[in-house]
Backbone of each chain as ProteinMPNN parsed JSONL, in Angstrom:
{"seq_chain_A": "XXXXXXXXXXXXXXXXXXXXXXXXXXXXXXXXXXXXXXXXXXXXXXXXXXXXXXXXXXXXXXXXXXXX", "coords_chain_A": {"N_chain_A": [[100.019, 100.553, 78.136], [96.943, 100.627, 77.293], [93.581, 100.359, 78.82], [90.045, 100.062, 79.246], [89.235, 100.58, 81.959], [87.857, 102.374, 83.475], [85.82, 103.562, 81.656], [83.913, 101.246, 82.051], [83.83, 100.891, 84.912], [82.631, 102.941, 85.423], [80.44, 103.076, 84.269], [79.299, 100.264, 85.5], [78.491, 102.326, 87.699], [80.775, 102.562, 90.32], [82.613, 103.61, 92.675], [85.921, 104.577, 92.199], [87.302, 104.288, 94.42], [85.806, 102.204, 95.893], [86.121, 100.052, 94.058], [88.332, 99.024, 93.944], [88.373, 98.811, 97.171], [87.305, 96.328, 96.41], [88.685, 95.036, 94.939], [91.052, 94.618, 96.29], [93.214, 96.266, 96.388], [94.594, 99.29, 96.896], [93.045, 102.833, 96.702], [94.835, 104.462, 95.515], [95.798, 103.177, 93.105], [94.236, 101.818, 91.608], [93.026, 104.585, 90.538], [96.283, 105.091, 88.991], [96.495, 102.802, 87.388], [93.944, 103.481, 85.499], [95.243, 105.973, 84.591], [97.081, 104.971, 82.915], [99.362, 104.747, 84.564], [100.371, 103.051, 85.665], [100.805, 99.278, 85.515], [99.063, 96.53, 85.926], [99.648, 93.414, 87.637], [99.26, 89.789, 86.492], [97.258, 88.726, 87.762], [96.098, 90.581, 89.35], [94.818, 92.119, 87.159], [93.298, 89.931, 85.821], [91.238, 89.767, 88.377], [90.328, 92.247, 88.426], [89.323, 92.43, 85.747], [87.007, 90.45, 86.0], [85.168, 91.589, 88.111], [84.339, 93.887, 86.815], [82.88, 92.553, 85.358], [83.775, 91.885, 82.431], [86.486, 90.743, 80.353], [89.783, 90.148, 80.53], [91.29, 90.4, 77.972], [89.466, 92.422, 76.859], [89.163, 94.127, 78.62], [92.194, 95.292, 78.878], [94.228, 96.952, 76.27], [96.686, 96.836, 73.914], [99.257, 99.705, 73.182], [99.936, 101.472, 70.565], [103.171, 100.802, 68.952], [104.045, 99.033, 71.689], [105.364, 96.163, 72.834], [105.156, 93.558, 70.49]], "CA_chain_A": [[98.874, 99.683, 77.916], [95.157, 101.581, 77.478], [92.704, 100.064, 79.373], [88.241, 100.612, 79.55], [88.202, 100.199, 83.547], [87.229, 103.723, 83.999], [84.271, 103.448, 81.151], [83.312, 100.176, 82.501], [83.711, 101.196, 86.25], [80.975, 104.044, 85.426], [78.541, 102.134, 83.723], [78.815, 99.882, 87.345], [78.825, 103.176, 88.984], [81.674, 102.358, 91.167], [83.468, 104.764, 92.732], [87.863, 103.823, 92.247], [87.401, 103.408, 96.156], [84.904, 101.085, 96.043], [86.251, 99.077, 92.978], [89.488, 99.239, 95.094], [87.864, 97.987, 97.74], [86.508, 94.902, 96.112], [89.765, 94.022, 94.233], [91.895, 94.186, 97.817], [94.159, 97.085, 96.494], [94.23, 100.827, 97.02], [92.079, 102.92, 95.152], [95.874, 104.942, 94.64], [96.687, 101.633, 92.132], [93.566, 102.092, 90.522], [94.219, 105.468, 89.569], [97.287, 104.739, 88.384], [95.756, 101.747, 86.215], [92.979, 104.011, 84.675], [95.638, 106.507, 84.263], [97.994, 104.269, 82.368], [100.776, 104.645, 84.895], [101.432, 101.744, 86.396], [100.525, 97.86, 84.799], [98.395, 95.701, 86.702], [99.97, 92.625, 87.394], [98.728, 89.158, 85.682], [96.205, 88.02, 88.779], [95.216, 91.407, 89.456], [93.878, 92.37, 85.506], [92.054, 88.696, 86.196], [90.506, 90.201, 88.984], [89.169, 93.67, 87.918], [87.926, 91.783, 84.931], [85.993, 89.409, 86.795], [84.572, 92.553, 88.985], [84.243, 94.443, 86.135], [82.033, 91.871, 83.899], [84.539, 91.801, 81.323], [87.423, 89.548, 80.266], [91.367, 90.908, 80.153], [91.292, 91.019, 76.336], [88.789, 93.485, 76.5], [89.659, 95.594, 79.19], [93.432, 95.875, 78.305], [94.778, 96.885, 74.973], [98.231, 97.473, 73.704], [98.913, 100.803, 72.751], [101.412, 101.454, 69.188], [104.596, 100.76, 69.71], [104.371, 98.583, 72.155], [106.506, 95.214, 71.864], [104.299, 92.831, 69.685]], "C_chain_A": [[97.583, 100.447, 78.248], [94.223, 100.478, 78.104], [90.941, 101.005, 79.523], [88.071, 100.596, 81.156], [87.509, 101.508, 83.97], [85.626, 104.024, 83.275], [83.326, 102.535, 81.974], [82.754, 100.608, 84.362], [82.529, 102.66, 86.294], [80.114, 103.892, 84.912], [78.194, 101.681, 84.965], [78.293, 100.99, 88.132], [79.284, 103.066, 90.392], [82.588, 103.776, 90.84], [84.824, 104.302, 92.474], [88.199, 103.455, 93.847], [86.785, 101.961, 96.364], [85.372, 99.78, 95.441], [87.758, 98.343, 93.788], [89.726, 98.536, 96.092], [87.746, 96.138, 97.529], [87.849, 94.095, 95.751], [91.018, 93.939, 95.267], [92.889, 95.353, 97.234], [93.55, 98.351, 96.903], [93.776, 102.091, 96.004], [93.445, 104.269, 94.575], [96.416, 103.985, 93.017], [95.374, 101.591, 90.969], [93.166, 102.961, 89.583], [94.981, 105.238, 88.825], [96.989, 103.992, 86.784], [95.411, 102.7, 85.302], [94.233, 105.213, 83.912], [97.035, 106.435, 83.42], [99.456, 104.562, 83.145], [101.308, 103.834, 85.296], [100.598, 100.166, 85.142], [100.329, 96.827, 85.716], [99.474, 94.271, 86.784], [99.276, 91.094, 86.917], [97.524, 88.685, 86.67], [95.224, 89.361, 88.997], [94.126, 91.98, 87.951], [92.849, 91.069, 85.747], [91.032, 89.516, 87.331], [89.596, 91.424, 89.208], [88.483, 93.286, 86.32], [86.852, 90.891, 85.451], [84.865, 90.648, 87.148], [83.692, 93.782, 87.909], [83.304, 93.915, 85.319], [82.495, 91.582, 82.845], [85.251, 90.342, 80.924], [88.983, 90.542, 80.119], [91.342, 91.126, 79.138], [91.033, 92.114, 76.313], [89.254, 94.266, 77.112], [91.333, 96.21, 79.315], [94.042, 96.025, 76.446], [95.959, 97.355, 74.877], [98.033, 98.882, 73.237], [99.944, 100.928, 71.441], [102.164, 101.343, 69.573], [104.528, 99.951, 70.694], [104.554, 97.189, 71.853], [104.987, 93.837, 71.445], [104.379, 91.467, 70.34]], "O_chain_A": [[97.285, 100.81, 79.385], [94.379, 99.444, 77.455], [90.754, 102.188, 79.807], [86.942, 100.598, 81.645], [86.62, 101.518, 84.821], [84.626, 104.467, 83.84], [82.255, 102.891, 82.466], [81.615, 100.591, 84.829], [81.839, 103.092, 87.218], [79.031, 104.471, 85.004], [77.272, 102.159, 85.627], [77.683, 100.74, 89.171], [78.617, 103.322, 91.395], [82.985, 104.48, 89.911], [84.747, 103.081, 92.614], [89.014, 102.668, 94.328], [87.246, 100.939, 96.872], [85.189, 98.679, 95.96], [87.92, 97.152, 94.052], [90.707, 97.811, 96.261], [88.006, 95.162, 98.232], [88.113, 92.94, 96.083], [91.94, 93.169, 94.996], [93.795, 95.31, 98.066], [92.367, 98.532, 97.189], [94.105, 102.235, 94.827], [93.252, 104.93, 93.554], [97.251, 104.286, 92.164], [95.512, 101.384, 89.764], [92.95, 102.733, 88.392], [94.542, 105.101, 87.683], [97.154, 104.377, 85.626], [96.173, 102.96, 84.371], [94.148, 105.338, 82.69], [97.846, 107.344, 83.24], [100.515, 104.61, 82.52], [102.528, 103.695, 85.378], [99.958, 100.381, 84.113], [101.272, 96.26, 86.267], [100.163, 94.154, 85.771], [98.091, 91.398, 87.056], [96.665, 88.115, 85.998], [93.998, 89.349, 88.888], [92.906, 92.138, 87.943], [91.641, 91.284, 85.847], [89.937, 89.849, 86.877], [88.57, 91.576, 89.871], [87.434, 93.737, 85.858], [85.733, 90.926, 84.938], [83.799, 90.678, 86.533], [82.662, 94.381, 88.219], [82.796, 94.679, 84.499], [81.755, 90.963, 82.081], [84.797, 89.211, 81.093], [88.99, 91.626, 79.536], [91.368, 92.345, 78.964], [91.825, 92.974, 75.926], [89.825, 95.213, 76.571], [91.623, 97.326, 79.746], [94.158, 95.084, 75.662], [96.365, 98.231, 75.641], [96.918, 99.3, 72.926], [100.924, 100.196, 71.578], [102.275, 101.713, 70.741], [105.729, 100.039, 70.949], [104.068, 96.774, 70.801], [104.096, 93.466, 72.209], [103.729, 90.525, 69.887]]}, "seq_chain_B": "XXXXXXXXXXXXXXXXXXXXXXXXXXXXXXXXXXXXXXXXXXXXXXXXXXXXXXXXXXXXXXXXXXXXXXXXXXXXXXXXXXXXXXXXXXXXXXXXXXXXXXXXXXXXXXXXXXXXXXXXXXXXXXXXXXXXXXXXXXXXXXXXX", "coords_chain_B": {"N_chain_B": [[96.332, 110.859, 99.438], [98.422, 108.207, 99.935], [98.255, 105.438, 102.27], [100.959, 104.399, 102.648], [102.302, 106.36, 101.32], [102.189, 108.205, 103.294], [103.068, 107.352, 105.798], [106.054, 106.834, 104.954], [106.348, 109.688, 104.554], [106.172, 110.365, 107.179], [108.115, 108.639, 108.635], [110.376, 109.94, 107.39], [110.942, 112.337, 108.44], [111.043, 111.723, 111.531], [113.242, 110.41, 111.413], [114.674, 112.51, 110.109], [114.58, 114.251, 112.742], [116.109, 112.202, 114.539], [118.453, 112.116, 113.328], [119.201, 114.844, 113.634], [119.407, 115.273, 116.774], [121.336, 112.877, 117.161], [123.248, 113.667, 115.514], [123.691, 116.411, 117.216], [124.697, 115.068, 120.078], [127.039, 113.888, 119.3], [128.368, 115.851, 118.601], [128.159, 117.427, 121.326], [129.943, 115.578, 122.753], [132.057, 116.661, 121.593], [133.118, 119.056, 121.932], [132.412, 119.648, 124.154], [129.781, 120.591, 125.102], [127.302, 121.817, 127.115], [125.666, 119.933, 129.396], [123.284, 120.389, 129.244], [122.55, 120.869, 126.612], [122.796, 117.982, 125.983], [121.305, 116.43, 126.73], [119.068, 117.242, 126.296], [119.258, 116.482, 123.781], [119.064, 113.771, 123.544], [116.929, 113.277, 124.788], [114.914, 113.884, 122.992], [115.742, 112.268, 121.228], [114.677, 109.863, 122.1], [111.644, 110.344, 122.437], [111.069, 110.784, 119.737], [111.312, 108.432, 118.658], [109.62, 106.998, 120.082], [107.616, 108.369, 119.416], [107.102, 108.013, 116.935], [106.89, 105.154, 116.991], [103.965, 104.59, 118.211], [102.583, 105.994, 117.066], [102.666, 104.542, 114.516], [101.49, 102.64, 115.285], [98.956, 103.194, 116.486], [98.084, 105.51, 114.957], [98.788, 104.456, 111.982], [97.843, 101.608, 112.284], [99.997, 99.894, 112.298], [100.977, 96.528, 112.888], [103.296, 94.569, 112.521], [106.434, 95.128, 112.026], [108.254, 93.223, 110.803], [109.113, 92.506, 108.393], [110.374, 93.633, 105.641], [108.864, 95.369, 103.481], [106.685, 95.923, 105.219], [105.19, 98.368, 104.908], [103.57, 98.418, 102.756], [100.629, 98.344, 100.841], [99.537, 96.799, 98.731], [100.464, 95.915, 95.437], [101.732, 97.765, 93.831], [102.259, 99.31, 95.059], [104.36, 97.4, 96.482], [105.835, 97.203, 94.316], [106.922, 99.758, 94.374], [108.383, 100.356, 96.11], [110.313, 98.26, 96.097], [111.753, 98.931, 93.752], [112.791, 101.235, 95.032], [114.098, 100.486, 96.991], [116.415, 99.35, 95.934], [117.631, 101.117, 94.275], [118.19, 102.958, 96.377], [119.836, 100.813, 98.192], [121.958, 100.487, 96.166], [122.812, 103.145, 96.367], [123.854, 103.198, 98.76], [126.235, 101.083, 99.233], [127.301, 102.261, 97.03], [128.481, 104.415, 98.507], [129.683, 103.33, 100.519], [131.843, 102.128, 99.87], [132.926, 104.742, 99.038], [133.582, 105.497, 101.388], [135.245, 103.373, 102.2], [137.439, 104.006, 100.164], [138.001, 106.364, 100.881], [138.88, 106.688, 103.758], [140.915, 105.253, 103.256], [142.475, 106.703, 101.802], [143.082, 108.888, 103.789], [144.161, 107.45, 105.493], [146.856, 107.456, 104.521], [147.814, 109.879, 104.7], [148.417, 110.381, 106.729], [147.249, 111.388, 108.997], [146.335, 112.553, 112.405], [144.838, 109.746, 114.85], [142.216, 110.96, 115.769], [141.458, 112.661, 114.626], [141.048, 111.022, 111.515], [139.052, 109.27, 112.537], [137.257, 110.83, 112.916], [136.299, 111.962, 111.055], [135.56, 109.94, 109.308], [133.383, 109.219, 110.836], [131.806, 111.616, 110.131], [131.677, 111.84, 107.664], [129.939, 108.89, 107.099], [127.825, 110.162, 108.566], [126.911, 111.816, 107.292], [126.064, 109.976, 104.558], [123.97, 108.359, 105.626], [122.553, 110.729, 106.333], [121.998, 111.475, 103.66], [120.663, 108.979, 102.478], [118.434, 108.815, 103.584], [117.013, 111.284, 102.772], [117.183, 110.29, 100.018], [115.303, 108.134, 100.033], [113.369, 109.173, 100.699], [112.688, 110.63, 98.747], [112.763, 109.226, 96.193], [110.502, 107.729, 96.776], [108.509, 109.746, 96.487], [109.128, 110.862, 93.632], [108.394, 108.393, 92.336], [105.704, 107.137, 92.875], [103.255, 108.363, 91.599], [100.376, 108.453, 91.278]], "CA_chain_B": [[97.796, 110.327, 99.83], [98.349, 106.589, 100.536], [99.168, 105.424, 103.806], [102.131, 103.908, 102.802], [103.173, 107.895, 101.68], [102.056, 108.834, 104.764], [104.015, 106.388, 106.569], [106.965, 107.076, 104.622], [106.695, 110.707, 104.754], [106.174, 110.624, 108.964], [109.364, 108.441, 109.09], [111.708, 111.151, 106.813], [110.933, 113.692, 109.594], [111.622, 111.636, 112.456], [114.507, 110.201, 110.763], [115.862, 113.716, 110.409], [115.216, 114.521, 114.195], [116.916, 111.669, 114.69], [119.724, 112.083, 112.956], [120.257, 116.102, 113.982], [119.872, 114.704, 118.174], [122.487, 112.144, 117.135], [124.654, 115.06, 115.761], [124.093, 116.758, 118.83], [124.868, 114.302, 121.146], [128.324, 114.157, 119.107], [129.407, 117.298, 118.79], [128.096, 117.924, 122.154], [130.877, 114.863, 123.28], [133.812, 116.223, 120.724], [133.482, 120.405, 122.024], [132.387, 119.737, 125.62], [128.859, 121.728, 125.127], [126.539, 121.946, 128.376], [125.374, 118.81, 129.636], [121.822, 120.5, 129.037], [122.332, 120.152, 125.182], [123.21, 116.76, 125.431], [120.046, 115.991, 127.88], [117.685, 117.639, 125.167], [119.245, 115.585, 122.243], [119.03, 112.334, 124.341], [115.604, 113.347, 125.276], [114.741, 114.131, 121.387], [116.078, 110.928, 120.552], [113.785, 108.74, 122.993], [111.107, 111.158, 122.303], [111.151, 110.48, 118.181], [111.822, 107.214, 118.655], [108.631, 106.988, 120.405], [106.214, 109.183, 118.86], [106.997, 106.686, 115.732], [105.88, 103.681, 117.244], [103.151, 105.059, 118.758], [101.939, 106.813, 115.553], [102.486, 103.941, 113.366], [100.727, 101.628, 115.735], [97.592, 103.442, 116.785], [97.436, 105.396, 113.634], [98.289, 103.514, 111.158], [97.865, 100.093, 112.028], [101.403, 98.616, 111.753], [101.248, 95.459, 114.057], [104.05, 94.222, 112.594], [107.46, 95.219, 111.46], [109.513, 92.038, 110.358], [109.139, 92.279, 107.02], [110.933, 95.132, 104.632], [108.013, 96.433, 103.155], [105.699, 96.023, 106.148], [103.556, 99.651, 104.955], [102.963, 98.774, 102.073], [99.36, 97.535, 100.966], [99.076, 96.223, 97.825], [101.477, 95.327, 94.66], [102.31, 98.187, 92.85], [103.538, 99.737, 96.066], [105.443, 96.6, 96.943], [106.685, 97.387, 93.434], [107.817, 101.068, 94.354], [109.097, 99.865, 97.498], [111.567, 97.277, 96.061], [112.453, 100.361, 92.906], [113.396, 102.328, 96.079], [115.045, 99.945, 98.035], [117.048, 98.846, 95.374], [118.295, 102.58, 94.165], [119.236, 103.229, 98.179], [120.997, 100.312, 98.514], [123.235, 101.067, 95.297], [123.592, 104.348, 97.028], [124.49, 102.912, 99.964], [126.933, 100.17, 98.448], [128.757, 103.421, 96.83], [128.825, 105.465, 99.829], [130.558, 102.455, 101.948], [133.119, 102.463, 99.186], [133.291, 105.755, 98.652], [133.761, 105.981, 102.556], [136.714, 102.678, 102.731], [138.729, 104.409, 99.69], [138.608, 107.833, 101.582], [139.394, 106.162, 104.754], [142.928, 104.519, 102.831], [143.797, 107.834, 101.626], [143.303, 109.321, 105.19], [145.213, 106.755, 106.207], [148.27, 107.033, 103.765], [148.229, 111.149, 105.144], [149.027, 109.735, 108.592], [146.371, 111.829, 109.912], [146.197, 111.708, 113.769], [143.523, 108.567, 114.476], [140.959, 110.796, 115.913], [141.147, 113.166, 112.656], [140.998, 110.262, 111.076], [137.985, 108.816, 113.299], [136.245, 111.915, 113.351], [136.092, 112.621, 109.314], [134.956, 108.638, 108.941], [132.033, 109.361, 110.918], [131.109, 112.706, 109.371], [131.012, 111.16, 106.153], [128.665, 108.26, 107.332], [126.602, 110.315, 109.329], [125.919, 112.22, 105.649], [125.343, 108.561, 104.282], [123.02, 108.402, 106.767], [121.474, 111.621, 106.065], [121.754, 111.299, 102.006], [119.972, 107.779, 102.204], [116.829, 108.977, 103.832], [116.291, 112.203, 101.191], [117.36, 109.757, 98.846], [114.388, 107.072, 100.261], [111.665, 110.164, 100.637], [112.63, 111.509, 97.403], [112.425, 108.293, 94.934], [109.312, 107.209, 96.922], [107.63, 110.831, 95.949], [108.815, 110.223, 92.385], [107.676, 107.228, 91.897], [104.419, 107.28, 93.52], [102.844, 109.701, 91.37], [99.006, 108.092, 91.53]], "C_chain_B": [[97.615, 109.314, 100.181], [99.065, 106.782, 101.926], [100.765, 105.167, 103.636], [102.957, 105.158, 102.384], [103.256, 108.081, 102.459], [102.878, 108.654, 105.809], [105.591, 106.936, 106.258], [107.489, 109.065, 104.769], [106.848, 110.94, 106.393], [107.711, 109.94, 109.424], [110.679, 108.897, 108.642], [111.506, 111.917, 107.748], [111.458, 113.093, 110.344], [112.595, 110.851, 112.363], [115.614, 111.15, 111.052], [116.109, 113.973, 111.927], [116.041, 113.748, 115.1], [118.154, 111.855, 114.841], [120.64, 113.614, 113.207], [120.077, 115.818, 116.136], [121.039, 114.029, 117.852], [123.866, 112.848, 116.704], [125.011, 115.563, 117.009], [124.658, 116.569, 120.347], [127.173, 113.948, 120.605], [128.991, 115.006, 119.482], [129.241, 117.771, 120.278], [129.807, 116.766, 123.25], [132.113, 115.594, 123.031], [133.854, 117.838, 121.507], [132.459, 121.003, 123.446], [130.82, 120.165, 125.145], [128.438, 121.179, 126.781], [126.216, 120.555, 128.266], [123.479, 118.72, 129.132], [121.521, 120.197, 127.643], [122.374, 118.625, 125.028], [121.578, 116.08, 125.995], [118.724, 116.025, 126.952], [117.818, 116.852, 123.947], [118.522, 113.887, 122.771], [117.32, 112.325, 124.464], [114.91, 113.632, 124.235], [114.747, 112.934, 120.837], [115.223, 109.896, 120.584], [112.382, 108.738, 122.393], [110.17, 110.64, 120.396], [110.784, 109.638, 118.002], [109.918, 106.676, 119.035], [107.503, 107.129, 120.241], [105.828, 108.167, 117.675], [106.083, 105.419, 115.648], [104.884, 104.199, 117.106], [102.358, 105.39, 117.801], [101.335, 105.49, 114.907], [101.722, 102.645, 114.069], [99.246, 101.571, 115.712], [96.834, 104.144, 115.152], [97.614, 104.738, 111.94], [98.261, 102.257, 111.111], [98.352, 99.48, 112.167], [101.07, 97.682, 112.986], [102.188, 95.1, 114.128], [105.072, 94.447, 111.363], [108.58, 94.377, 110.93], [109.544, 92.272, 109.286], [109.575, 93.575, 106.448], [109.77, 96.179, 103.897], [106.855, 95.988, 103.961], [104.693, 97.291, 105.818], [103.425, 99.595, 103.82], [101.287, 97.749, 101.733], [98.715, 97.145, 99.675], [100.582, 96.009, 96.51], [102.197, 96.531, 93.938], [103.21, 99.317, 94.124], [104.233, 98.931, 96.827], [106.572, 97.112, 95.665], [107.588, 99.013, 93.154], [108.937, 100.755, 95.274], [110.747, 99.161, 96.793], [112.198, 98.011, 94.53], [113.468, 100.878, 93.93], [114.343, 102.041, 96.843], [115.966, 99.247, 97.047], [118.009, 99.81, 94.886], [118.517, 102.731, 95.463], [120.358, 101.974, 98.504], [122.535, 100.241, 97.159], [123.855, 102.018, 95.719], [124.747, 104.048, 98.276], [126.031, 102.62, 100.062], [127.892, 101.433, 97.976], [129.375, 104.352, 97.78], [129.697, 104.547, 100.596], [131.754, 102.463, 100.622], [133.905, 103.364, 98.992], [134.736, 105.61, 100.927], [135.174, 104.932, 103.405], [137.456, 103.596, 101.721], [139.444, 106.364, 100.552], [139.59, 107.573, 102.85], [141.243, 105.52, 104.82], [143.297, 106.067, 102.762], [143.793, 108.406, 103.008], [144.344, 108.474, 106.055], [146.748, 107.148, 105.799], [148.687, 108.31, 104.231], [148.99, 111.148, 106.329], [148.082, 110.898, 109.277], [146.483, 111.417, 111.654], [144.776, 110.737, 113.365], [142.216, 109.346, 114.693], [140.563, 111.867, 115.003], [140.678, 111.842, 112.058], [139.325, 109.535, 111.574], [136.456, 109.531, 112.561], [135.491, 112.229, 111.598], [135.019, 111.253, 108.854], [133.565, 109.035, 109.543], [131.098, 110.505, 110.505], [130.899, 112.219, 108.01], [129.94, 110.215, 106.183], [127.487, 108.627, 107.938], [125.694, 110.874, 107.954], [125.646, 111.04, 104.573], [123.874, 108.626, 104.097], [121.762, 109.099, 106.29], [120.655, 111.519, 104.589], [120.942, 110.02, 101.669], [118.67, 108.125, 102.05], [116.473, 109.827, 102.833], [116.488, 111.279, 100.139], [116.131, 108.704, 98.739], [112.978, 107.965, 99.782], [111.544, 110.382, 99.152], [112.195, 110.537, 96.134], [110.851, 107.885, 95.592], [108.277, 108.075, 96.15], [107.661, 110.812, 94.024], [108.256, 109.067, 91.839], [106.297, 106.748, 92.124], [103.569, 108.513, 93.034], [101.181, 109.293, 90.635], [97.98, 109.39, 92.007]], "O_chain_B": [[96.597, 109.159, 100.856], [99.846, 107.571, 102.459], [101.63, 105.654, 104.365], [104.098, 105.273, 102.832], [104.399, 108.253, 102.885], [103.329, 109.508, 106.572], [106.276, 107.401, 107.169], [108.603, 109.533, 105.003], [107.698, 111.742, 106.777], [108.408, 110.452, 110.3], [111.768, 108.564, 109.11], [112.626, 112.415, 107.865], [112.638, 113.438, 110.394], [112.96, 110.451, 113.469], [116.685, 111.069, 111.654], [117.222, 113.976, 112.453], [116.588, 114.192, 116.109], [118.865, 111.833, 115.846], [121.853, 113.804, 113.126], [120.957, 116.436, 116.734], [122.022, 114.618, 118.301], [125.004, 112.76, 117.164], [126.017, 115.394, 117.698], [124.927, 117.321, 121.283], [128.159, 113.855, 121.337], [129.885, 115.1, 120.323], [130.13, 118.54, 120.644], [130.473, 117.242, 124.17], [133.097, 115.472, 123.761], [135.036, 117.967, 121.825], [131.991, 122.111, 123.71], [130.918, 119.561, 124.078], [129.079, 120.376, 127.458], [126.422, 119.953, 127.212], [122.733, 117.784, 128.845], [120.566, 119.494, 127.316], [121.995, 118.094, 123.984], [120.969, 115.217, 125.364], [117.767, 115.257, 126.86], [116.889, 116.556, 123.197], [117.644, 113.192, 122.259], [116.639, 111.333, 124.207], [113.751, 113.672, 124.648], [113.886, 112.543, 120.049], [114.934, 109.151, 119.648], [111.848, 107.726, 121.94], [109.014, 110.299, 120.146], [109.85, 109.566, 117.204], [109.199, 106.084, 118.23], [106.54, 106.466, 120.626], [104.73, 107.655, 117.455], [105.218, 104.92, 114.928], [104.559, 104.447, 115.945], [101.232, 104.894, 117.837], [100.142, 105.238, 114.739], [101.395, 101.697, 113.356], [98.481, 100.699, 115.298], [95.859, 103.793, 114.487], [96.777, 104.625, 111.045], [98.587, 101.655, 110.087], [97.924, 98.33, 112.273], [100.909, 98.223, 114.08], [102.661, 94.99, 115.259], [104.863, 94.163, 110.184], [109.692, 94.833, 110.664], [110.756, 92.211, 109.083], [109.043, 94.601, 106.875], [109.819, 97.405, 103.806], [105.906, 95.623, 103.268], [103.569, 97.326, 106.32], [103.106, 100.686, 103.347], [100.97, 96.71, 102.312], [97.492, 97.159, 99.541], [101.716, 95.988, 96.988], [103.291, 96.272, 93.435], [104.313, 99.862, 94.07], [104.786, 99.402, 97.82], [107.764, 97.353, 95.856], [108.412, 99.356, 92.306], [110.146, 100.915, 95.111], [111.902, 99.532, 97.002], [113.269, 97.509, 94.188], [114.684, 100.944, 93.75], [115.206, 102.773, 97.327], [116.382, 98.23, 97.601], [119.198, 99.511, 94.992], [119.711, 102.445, 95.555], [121.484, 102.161, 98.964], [123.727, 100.004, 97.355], [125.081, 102.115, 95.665], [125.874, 104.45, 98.565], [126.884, 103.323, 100.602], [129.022, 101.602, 98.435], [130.487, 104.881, 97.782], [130.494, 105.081, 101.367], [132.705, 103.176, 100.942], [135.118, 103.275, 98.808], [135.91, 105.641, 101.295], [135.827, 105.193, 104.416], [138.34, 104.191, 102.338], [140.467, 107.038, 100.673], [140.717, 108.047, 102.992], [142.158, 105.394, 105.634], [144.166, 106.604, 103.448], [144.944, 108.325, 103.439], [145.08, 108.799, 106.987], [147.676, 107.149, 106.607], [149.912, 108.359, 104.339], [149.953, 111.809, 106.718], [148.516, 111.224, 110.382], [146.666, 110.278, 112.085], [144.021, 110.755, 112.394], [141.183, 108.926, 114.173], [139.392, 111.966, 114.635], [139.479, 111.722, 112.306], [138.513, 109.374, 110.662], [135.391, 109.167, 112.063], [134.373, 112.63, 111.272], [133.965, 111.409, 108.237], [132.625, 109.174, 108.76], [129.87, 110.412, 110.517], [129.824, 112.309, 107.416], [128.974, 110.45, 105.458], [126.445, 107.976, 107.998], [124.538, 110.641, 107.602], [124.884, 111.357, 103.66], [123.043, 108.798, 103.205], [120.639, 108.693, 105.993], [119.453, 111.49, 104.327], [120.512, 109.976, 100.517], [117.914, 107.975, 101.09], [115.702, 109.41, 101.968], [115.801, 111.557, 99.156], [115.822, 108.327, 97.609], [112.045, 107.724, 99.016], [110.506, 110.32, 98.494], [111.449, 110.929, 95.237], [109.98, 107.737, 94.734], [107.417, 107.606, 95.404], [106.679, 110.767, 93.282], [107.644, 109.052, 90.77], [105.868, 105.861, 91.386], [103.231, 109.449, 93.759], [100.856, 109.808, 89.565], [96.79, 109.181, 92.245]]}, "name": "protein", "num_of_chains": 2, "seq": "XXXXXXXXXXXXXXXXXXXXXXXXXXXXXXXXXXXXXXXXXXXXXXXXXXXXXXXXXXXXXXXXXXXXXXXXXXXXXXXXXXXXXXXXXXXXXXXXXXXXXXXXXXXXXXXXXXXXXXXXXXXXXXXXXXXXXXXXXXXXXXXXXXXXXXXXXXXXXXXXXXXXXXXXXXXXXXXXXXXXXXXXXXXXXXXXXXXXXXXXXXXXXXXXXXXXX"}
């Protein structure tokens, strides 16, 4: 799943600590996120969109291939 | 490095010193050694045992240990955690099997009992040992943030 939090999170100019910070995890998980390795779970994507200005739509997208 | 590596990597070490005092304190029972080896494992043991707390109190925080994944601090390392602890206890689960069907055939040899004894706990002590590399090792794979 591709995700914008890393565009978005540098328009804010938030550091991945900071953002990290705000959303109660570790800024290892937000790595991860930005780096498509792990998959937010359904409360947390609510909550780095919120933080983020966004909405989940926007800041997650499927990537090909994945199940429809 | 996350704490909860950190954590996990500080308790594979004193795991191992653990677990080579607790050798020592064997073999020092089964082939007589000095009373001084046994004094230094014993005193290794306490020692380990100790530094742990101590560590995981002042530096990192832990207040409290009831819970299975007590170090970790957010979801996706609850979600390595319960990967990890789910692959060790399959391991486990085969190792205690592995370790009753060995135990029948040792039996059916007529082994004396403390052959017999002695082999049962060398195999669980490498359990033992094979759990923890097996805990450090999926945590490090899986944790690759």
């Amino acid at each position: 799943m591709q995700n914008r939090i890393m565009v978005l999170r540098k328009d804010q100019r938030l550091s991945q600590a900071r953002l990290a910070e705000l959303a109660g995890v570790t800024r290892q998980t937000i790595n991860a996120i930005e780096n498509d390795k792990y998959d937010p779970s359904l409360s947390l994507a609510f909550r780095l969109a919120d933080l983020l200005g966004t909405t989940v739509d926007d800041l997650f997208q499927r990537t090909k291939g994945e199940h429809q | 490095m996350s704490r909860a590596k950190r954590i996990v990597r500080m308790t594979f070490w004193m795991n191992n010193v653990a677990l080579v005092a607790l050798g020592v304190l064997v073999l020092g029972r089964l082939w007589a050694l000095p009373i001084t080896g046994t004094l230094v494992a014993m005193l290794l043991l306490v020692t380990s045992y100790w530094i742990l707390a101590w560590t995981l109190n002042q530096r990192y925080h832990v207040k409290q240990r009831q819970s299975g994944m007590w170090y970790t601090d957010d979801e996706r390392e609850r979600a390595i955690a319960l990967k990890v602890h789910s692959a060790c206890l399959t391991g486990m689960t085969n190792g205690v099997w592995g370790l009753i069907a060995l135990g029948s055939i040792l039996f059916l040899v007529r082994f004396e009992t403390q052959t017999l004894l002695l082999t049962l706990l060398a195999v669980a002590y490498l359990i033992a040992a094979g759990a923890n590399v097996q805990y450090y090792y999926l945590w490090w794979r899986y944790d690759q943030a």
